[in-house]
MIVO-532259 format. One record per residue: residue number from 1; x, y, z of N, C-alpha, C, O in turn. Coordinates in Angstrom, 1 decimal, always signed. Layout:
<atoms>
ATOM:num:n_xx:n_yy:n_zz:ca_xx:ca_yy:ca_zz:c_xx:c_yy:c_zz:o_xx:o_yy:o_zz
ATOM:NUM:X:Y:Z:X:Y:Z:X:Y:Z:X:Y:Z
...
</atoms>
This chain:
<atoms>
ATOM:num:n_xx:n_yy:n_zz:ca_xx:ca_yy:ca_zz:c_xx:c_yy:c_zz:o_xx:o_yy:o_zz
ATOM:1:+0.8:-1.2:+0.0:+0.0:+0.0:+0.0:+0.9:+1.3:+0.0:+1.8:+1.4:+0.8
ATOM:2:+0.6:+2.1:-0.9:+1.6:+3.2:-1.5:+0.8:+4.3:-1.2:+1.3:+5.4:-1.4
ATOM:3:-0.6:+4.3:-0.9:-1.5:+5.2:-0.4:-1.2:+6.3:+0.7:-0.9:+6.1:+1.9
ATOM:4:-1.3:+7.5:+0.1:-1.1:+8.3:+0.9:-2.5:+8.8:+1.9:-3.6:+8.9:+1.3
ATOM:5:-2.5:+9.2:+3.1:-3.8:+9.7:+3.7:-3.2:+10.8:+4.2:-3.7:+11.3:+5.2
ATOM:6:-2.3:+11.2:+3.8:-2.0:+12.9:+4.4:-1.2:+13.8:+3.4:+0.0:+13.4:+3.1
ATOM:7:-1.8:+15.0:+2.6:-0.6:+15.3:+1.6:-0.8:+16.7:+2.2:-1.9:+17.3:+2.3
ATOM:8:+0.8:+17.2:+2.5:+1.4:+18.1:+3.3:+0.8:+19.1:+2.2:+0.3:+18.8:+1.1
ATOM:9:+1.1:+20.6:+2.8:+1.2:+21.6:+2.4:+1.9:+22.3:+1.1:+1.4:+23.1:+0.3
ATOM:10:+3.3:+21.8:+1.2:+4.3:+22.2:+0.4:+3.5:+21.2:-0.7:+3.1:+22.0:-1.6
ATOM:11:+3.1:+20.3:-0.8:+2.9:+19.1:-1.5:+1.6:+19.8:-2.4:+1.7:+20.0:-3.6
ATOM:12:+0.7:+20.1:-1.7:-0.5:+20.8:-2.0:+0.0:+21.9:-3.1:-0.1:+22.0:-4.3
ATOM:13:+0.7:+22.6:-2.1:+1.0:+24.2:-3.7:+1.7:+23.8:-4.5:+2.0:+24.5:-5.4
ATOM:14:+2.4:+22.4:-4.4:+3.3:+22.1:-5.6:+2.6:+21.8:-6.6:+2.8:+22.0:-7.8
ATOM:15:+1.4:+21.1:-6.1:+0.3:+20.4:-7.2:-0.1:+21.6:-7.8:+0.1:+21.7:-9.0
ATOM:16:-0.7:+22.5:-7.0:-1.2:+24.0:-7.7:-0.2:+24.8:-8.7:-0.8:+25.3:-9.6
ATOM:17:+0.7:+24.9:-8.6:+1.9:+25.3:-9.0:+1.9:+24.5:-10.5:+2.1:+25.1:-11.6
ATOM:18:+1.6:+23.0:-10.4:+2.1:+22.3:-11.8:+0.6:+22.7:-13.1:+0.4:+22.8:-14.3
ATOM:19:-0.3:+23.0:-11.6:-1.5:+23.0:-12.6:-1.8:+24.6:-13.1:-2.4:+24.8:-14.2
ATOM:20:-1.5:+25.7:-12.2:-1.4:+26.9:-13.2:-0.5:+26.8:-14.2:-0.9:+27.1:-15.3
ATOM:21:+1.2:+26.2:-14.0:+1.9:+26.3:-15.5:+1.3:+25.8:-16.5:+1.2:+26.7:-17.4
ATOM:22:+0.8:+24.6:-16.8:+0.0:+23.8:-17.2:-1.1:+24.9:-18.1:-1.2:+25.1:-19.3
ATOM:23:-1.8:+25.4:-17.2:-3.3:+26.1:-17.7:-2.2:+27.6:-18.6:-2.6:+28.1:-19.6
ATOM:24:-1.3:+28.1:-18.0:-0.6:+29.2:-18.7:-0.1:+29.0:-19.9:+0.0:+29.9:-20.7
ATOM:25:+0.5:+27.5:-20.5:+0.9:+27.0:-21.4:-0.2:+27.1:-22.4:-0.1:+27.8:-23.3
ATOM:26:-1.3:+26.2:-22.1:-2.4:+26.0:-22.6:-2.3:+27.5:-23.0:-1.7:+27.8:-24.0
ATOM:27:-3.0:+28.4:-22.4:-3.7:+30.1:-23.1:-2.8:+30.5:-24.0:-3.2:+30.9:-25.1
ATOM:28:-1.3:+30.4:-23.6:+0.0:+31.2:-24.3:-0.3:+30.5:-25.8:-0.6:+31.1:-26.8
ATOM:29:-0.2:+29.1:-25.5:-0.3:+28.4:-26.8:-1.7:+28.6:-28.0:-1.9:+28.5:-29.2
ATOM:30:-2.4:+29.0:-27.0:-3.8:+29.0:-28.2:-4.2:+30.3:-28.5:-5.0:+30.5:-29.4
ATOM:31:-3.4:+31.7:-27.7:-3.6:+33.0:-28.0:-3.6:+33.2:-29.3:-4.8:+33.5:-29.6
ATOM:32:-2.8:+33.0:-30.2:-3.2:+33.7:-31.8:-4.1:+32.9:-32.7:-4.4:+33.2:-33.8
ATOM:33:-4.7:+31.7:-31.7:-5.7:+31.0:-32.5:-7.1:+32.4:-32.1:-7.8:+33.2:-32.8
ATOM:34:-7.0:+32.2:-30.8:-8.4:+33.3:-30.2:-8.3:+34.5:-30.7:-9.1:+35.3:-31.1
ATOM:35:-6.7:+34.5:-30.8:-7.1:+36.4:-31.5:-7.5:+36.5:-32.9:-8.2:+37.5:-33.2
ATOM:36:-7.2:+35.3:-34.2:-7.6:+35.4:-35.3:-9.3:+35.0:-35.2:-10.1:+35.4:-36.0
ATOM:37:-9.5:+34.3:-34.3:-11.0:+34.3:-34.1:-11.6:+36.0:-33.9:-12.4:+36.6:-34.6
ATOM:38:-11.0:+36.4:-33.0:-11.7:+37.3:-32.2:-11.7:+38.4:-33.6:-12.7:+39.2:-33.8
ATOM:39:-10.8:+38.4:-34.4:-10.6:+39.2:-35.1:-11.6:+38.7:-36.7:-12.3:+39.5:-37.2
ATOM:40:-11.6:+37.6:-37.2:-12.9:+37.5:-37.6:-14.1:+37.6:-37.8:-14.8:+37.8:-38.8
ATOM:41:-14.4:+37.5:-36.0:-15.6:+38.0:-35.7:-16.0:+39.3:-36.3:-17.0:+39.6:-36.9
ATOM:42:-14.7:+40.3:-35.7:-14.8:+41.6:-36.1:-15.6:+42.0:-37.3:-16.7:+42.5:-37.5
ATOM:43:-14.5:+41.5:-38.1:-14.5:+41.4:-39.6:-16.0:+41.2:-40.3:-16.4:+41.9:-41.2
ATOM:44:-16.7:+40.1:-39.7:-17.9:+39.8:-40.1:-18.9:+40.8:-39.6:-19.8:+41.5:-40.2
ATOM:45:-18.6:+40.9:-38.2:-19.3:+42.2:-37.9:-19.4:+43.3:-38.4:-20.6:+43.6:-38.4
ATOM:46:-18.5:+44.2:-39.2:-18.6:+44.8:-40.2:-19.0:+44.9:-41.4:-19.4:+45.9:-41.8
ATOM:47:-18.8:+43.6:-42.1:-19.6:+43.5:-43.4:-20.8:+43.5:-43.3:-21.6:+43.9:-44.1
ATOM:48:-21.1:+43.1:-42.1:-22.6:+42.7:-41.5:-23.5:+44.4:-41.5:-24.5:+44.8:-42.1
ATOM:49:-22.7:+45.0:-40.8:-22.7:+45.9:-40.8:-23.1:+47.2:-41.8:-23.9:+48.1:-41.8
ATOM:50:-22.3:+46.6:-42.4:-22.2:+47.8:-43.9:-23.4:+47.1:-44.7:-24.3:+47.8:-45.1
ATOM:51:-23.4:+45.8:-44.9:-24.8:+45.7:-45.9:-26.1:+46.0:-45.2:-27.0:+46.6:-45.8
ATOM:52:-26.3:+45.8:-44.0:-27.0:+46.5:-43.1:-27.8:+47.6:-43.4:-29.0:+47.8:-43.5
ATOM:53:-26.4:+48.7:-43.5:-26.7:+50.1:-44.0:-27.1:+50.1:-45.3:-27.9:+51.0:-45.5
ATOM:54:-26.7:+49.3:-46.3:-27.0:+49.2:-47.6:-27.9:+48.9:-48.0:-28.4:+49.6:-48.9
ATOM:55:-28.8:+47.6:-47.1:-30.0:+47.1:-47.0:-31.0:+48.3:-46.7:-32.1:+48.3:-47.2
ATOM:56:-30.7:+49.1:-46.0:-31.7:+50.0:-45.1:-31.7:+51.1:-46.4:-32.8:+51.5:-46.7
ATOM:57:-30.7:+51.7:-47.1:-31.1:+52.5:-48.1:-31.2:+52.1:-49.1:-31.2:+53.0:-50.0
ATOM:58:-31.4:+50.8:-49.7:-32.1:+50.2:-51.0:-33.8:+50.1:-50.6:-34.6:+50.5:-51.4
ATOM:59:-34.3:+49.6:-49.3:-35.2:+49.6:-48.6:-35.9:+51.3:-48.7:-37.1:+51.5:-49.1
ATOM:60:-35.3:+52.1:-48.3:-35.8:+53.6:-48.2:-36.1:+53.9:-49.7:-37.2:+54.2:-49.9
ATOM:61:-35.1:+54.0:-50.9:-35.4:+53.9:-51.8:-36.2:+52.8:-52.9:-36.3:+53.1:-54.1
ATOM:62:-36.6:+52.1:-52.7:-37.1:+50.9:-53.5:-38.5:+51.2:-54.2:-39.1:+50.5:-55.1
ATOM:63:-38.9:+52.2:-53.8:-40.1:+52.7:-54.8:-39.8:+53.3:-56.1:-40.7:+53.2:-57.0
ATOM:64:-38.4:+53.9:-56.3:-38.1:+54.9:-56.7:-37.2:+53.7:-58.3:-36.7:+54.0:-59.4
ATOM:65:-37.4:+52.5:-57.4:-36.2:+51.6:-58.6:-37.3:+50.6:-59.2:-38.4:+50.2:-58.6
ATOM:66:-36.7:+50.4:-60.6:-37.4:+49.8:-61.7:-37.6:+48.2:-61.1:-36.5:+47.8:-60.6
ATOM:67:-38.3:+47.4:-61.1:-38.4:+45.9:-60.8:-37.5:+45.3:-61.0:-36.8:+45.2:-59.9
ATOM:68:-36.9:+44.6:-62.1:-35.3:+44.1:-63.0:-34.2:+44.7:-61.7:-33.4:+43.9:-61.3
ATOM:69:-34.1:+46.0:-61.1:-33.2:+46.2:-60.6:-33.3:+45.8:-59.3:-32.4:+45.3:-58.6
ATOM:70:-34.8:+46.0:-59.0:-35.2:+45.6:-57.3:-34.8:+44.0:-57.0:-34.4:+43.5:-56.0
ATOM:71:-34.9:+43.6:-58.2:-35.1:+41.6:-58.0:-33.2:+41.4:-57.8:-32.6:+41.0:-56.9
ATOM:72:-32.7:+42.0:-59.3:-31.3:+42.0:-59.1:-30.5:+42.1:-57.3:-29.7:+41.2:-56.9
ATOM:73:-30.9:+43.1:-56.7:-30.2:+44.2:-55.7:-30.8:+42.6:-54.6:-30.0:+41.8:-54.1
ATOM:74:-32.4:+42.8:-54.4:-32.3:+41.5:-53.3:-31.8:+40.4:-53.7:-31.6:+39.7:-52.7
ATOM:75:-31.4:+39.9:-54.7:-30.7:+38.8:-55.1:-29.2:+39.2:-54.4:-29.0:+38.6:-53.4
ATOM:76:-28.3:+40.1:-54.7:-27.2:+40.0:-54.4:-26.9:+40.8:-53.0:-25.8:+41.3:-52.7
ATOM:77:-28.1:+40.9:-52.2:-28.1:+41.0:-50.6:-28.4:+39.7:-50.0:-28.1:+39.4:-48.8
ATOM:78:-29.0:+38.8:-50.6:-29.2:+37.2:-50.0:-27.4:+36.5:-50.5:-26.7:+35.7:-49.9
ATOM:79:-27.2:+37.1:-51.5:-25.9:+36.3:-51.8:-24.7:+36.9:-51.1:-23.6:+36.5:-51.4
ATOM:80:-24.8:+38.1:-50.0:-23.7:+38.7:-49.6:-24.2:+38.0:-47.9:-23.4:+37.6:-47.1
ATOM:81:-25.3:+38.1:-47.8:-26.0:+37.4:-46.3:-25.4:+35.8:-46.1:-25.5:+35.1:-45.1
ATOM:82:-24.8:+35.4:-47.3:-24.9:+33.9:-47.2:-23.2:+34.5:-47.1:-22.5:+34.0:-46.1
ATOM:83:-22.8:+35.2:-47.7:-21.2:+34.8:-48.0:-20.8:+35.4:-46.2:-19.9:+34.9:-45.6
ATOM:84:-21.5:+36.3:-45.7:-21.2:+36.7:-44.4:-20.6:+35.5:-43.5:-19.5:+35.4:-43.0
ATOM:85:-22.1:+34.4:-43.3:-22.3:+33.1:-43.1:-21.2:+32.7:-43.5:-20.3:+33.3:-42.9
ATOM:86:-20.9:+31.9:-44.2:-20.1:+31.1:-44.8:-18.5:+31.1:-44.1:-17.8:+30.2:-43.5
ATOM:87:-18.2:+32.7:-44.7:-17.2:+33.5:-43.7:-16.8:+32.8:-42.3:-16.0:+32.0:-41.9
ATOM:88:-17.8:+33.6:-41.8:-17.6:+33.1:-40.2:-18.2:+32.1:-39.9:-18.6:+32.2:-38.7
ATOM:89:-18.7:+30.7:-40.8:-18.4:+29.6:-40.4:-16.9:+28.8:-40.7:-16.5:+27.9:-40.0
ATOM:90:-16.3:+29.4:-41.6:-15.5:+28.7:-42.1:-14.4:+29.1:-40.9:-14.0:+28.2:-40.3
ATOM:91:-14.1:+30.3:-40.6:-13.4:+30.8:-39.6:-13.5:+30.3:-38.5:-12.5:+30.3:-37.8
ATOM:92:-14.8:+29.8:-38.1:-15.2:+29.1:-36.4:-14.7:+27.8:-36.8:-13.9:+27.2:-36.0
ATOM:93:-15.1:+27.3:-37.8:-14.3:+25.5:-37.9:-13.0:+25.8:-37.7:-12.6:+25.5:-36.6
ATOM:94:-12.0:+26.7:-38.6:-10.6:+26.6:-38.7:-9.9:+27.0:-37.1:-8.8:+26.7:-36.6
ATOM:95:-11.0:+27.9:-36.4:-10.5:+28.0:-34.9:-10.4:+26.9:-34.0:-9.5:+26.6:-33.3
ATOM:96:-11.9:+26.1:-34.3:-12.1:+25.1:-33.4:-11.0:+24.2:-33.6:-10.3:+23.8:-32.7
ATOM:97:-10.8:+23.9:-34.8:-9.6:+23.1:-35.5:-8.3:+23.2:-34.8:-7.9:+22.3:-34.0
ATOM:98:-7.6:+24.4:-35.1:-6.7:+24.7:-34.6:-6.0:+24.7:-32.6:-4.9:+24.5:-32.0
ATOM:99:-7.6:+24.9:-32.3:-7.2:+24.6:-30.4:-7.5:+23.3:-30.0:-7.5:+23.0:-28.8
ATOM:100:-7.6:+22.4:-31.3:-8.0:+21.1:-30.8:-9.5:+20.5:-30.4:-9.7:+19.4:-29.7
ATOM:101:-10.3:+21.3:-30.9:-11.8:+20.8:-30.7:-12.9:+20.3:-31.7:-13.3:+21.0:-32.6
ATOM:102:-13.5:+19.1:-31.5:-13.6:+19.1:-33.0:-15.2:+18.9:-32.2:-15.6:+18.2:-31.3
ATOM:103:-16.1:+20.1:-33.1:-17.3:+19.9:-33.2:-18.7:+19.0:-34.0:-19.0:+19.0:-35.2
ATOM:104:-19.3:+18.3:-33.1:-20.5:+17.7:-33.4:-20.9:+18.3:-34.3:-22.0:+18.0:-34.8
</atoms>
């Protein structure tokens, strides 16, 4: 029997000790994965953004535009809504990827 029933103090913060290096390794190592995430996000955010604004003054104007153009214009706001998507899915797989997580 190799069982311990008493683990000292020194013994205790040593354990603590292995497991913050441990958890510091981990963050240091995966930092430029989260920041290209985080910075993606951005990224999408803004496109998001700007068609947004684009949507809202084709919307304000759309009385004023010929049919052929109106059908055109929502066609290529569904195709910029998808590419947004796409975007920042492709980006959240390559993150998940990268820290080692592979999603269901």
């Amino acid at each position: 029997m190799t069982e311990n029933f008493y683990t000292s103090n020194k013994e205790k913060k040593r354990l603590v000790n292995i497991a913050e290096q441990a958890q510091f390794l981990k963050e240091k190592k995966e930092a430029p994965f989260v920041k290209a995430w985080e910075e993606a996000q951005i990224k999408a955010a803004t496109m998001q953004s700007v068609l947004d604004y684009a949507v809202e003054q084709f919307t304000e104007h759309k009385d004023e535009l010929e049919p052929d153009i109106v059908e055109k214009t929502t066609a290529l706001i569904e195709e910029r809504q998808t590419e947004i998507k796409e975007f920042l899915m492709t980006e959240k797989e390559r993150y998940l990827a990268s820290i080692g997580i592979q999603e269901d």
